[in-house]
C-alpha positions, 0 to 999 in steps of 0.5 A: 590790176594785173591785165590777163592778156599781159600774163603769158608775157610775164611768165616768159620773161620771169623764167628768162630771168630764171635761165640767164642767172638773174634768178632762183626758181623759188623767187620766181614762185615766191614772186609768182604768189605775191602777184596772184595775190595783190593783181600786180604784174610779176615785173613790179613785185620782182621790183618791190620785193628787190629781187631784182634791179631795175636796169636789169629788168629793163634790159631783159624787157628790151632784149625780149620785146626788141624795144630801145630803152631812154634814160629819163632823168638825162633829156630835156623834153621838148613842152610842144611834145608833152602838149601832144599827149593830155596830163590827165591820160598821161598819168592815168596810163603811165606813158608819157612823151618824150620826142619826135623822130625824124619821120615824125614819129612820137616815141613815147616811154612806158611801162608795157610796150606791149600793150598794143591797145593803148599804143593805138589809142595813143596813136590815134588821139595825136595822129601819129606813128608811135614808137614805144621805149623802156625808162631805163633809171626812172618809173614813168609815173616818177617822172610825170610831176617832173616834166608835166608843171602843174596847170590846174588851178588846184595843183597851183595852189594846193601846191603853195600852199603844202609848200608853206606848210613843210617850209614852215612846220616840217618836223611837226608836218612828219611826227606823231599823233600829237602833232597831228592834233596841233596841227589841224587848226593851222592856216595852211591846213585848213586853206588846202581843205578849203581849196580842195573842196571848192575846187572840186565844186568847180570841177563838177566833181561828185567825190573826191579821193584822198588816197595813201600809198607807200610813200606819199598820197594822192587827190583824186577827183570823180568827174563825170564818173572818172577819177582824175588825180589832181596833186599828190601830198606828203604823208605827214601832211596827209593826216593832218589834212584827213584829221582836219576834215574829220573835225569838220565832219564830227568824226573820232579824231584820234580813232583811226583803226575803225571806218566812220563817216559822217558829213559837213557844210560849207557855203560859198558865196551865196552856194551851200554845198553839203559834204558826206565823208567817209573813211577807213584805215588801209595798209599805208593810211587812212583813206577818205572819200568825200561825196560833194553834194551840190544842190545847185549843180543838180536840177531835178527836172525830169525833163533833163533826166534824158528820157525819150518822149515815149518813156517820159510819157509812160513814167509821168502817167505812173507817177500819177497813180494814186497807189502802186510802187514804183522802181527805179533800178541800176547798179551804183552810181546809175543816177537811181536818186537823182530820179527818184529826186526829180521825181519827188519834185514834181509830186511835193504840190503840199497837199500830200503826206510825203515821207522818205526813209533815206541812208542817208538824206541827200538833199531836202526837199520842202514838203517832204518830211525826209528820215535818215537811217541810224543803225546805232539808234536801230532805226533801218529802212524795215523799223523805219517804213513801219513809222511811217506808215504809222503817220498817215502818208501818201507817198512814201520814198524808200532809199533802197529795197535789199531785203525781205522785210523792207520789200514785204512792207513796201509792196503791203503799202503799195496795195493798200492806197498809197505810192511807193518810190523806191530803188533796186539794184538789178541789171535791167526792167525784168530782173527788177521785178524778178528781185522782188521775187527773189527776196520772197515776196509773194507772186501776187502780192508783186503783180498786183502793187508794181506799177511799174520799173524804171531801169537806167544808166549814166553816160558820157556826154560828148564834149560840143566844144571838140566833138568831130564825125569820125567813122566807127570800128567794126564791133560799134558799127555791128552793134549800132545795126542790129540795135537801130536796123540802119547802117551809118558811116560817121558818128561824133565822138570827142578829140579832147581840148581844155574844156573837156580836160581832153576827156572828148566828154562834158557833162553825163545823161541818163540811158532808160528802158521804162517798163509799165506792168500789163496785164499780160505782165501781171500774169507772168509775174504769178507764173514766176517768169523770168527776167528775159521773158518779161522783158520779151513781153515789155518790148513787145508792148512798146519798151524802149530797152536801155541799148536802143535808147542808148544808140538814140543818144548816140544817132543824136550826137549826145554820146558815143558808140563807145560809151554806149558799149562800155556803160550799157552793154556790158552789164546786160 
C-alpha cells in the first residue's frame, strides 16, 4: 500500500521526469491512475508499465534526494554485516545491509531513502549512524534470496525438496492442468505439504499464506499475529502444492475460478492437528490460507487468558449465572474463541445440556454437543439456534451474533432460563451492547437478558530471552501518565534474538475490560444510551477498560508501550 506521507514526494519526481524529456505528460497521468487505483507507488508502476527504465529512475531519485546509488549484483557482502539487520525485517522492509563506513556508519540499500521512520528504526535496532543508497541494477527484494542463505529449517528443506522436484520433473512441474493432476501424488509434492505444515506446528503459526505474484509464490507464516515469509517457490510447483492440499481437504481439484474451503488432519507423533483451508482465484493464482488448529498449542484455561484478579473474579461470578447472555467482543483475530473456549471448559462438568452453533467447529470439547453451520444444507446460526433450543439445553454457544434473527433469539433464550455464550464484533464493552440494539433488538429485552460483556485484544508478549529497560518516546511516555496517573523512566521492550526471530516478541496475551450489567446499566440500556455513556457508568462501578489493562501488562514487563499503542489505541 502506497505510504500517504510518500505522495508529494512521487508527484515531484513524476513531473521532474516530465520536464527533463524522460516522459509525456499523458504517461504521467496514465501512470498516476494505475497507482491511485492498485495503491502502489507511481515509481513502481512507471517500472511495470516500462515507461521508464530502472537506471534512469534511480539516477533521477539520486539526483532528487542527494543519495549515492550501489550496484548490488557487483559487491560482496560482508555476513557479519547482513548478521547486523534480522532476515525477517530485512525483507519485511525491503532494505538490506550492505557495509560498514569508515566511521562505522551502516550504509543500507532501499527502496525509499526517504522513509525517515524506517531509517530510525534501523538505527536504532544496530545502534548505528545509517546511511541510505539506491540499488542502481537490481530490486532490493531481487536481491535478499541472493545474499540472506536461507537458515530456518523450512527454507532448508523446502528448498531440497522443490529442487528434487524441478530437477526431476521440470517440463510436467511448468504445464498444464493435466500435469498438474498427475503430479499431486508425487513424493516431493506431498513431502514439501508435510514439511510446510508441521514446520508451521512448530513455529506456533496460527495460518499459513501460499500467495501468488507475478512470477513465482511466497509461504508465509502468521506468527503471533504476523506474516513472516519463509520460502518462495516457482509457480508450476505451486499449483501442484495448492492442488495436493485441496485433495487432502475434499476440495474441487479441477475447480479453480470459485473460492472453497474445506479442512484436513494430520497426526504428528502422538499430536493431532486440524487444518482448515481456504482458498480463492486471484489475478496470478490461486491463494490459499491455512488455518492451524493446534489443540495441544491452545490450553483453555481462563487463568492463562491474562485477565487481571479483578475482572477475572467479575467473569467467573457471570459464568455462574443460571441464565442471562453473555458477550465476548473484539475485531477479528482478538482471541473472541479462545474464550469462549476456555470458558466452555470450566462449565462442561456433564451434568448440563451443553449445545454450540459454530462456523465453523474449531475444536471438540467432551460433553458439548458442537453443530457446524452449513449454508448449502440452509442450516445457519438463526435455523440453527431454533434446533437447539428445541433439545432441552442449558448453555447454549452461538459462534457469532451478526444479525437480527440470531440476536432476537439468543436474547429470547438468555430470559427464558438458559446461559448464553456468544461473540460480537464491536470496539469496545459499550459499543457491545449498543450492537444489540443496533440490529433491533428491543431495549428491554437487551436490559433484562445481558448479563454481561467481555471486550478484549491480542498483544505481543515481550520476548524474556532479550527483553532490556529502554526509555519511552514522548507519545508513549504521555500516554502511560494519563492512562496509570504515575510517570516512569523505563519500560522492557525486545532487542530481538534467534529465540524471538528478532521480532523482541514471544508469545501473545489477551488485554480486557469486563463489564458487568447494573441496575444502573439496565437503565440506560432502556433510554437507548450511547456506547460512551455506558461505558462511563462501567468504569464508575469499578471497570478495568482495555488501555488501562493494557499499561498493567506493560508496568509488569509483559508487553510494550508500543504494542499497547498500536493494537488497543487505535481502535477506541
Amino acid at each position: 500500500m502506497v505510504d500517504k506521507k510518500a505522495k508529494p514526494f512521487q508527484e515531484r519526481l513524476g513531473q521532474a521526469l516530465v520536464e527533463g524529456g524522460f516522459l509525456t505528460p499523458q504517461q504521467l497521468e496514465q501512470a498516476r491512475q494505475i497507482a491511485n487505483i492498485k495503491g502502489q507507488r507511481l515509481t513502481d508502476v512507471l517500472q511495470e508499465q516500462r515507461l521508464i527504465s530502472r537506471e534512469v529512475l534511480t539516477t533521477a531519485l539520486s539526483f532528487h534526494l542527494k543519495v549515492p546509488v550501489i550496484n548490488l549484483r557487483q559487491i560482496e557482502i560482508d555476513p557479519k554485516v547482513l548478521e547486523l539487520v534480522p532476515e525477517e525485517f530485512a525483507r519485511e522492509h525491503e532494505v538490506l545491509p550492505v557495509a560498514l563506513g569508515p566511521g562505522g556508519d551502516l550504509q543500507l540499500a532501499m527502496e525509499s531513502p526517504n522513509d525517515f521512520e524506517l531509517i530510525n528504526t534501523v538505527s536504532a535496532m544496530v545502534r548505528k549512524t545509517v546511511r541510505p543508497m539506491l540499488p542502481l541494477d537490481t530490486k532490493v527484494g531481487d536481491m535478499l534470496d541472493v545474499v540472506y542463505k536461507p537458515t530456518s529449517q523450512v527454507a532448508q528443506q523446502l528448498g531440497q525438496t522443490l529442487k528434487t522436484i524441478t530437477e526431476a520433473a521440470p517440463a510436467r512441474a511448468l504445464a498444464g492442468p493435466v500435469a498438474v493432476l498427475e503430479g499431486v501424488s508425487d513424493a516431493p509434492i506431498v513431502r514439501a505439504v508435510e514439511i510446510l505444515t508441521l514446520q508451521a506446528v512448530k513455529s506456533r503459526a496460527s495460518d499459513i499464506h501460499v500467495v501468488p505474484t507475478a512470477d513465482s509464490a511466497k509461504v508465509l507464516y502468521r506468527i503471533d499475529g504476523v506474516l513472516h515469509t519463509v520460502h518462495t517457490i516457482p509457480l508450476g510447483i505451486h499449483q501442484n502444492m495448492v492442488s495436493r492440499i485441496k485433495v487432502m481437504a475434499n476440495m474441487d481439484i479441477s475447480e479453480r475460478r470459485r473460492p472453497q474451503d474445506g479442512s484436513f488432519t494430520l497426526n504428528f507423533g502422538e499430536r493431532e492437528v486440524n487444518f482448515r483451508v481456504a482458498c480463492v482465484d486471484t489475478t496470478y493464482g490461486e491463494m490459499m490460507v491455512i488455518r492451524v488448529l493446534d489443540k495441544g498449542s491452545i490450553h483453555f484455561d481462563i487463568a492463562e487468558l491474562g485477565l487481571v484478579e479483578s475482572a477475572r473474579q467479575v467473569y467467573d461470578r457471570l459464568i455462574r449465572y443460571p441464565l442471562g447472555m453473555i458477550l465476548v467482543s473484539g475485531p477479528t483475530g482478538s482471541g473472541k474463541t479462545t474464550t469462549l473456549y476456555a470458558t466452555l471448559n470450566i462449565l462442561a462438568d456433564g451434568k448440563r445440556n451443553i449445545m454450540t452453533i459454530e462456523d465453523p467447529v474449531e475444536y471438540h470439547f467432551e460433553n458439548v454437543q458442537q453443530i457446524d453451520t452449513n449454508p448449502a444444507a440452509g442450516i445457519d446460526f438463526g435455523i440453527g439456534l431454533r434446533a437447539i433450543m428445541r433439545m432441552d439445553p442449558d448453555i447454549i454457544l452461538i459462534g457469532e451474533i451478526r444479525d437480527i434473527e440470531t440476536s432476537r433469539t439468543a436474547i429470547q433464550a438468555a430470559n427464558t432460563g438458559h446461559l448464553v455464550l456468544s461473540s460480537i464484533h464491536s470496539n469496545d464493552s459499550g459499543s457491545a451492547v449498543t450492537r444489540l440494539l443496533d440490529l433491533g433488538v428491543e431495549p428491554f429485552a437487551v436490559s433484562t437478558g445481558l448479563v454481561g460483556v467481555v471486550a478484549q485484544r491480542l498483544v505481543r508478549k515481550v520476548c524474556p530471552d532479550c527483553k532490556r529497560l529502554v526509555a519511552p518516546t514522548a507519545t508513549e511516555a504521555l500516554a502511560y501518565e494519563q492512562e496509570m496517573k504515575e510517570s516512569a523512566d523505563e519500560f522492557y521492550s525486545g532487542q530481538g534474538c534467534n529465540t524471538c526471530s528478532f521480532t523482541g516478541y514471544l508469545g501473545r496475551i489477551g488485554v480486557f475490560e469486563v463489564l458487568p450489567v447494573t441496575e444502573e446499566i439496565r437503565s440506560l440500556i432502556i433510554q437507548r444510551a450511547t456506547a460512551s455513556v455506558i461505558k462511563e457508568r462501567a468504569v464508575k462501578d469499578g471497570m478495568i477498560t482495555m488501555r488501562q489493562d493494557g499499561m498493567r501488562k506493560v508496568k509488569e514487563g509483559l508487553t510494550t508501550l508500543s504494542e499497547i499503542l498500536r493494537s488497543v489505541f487505535t481502535t477506541d
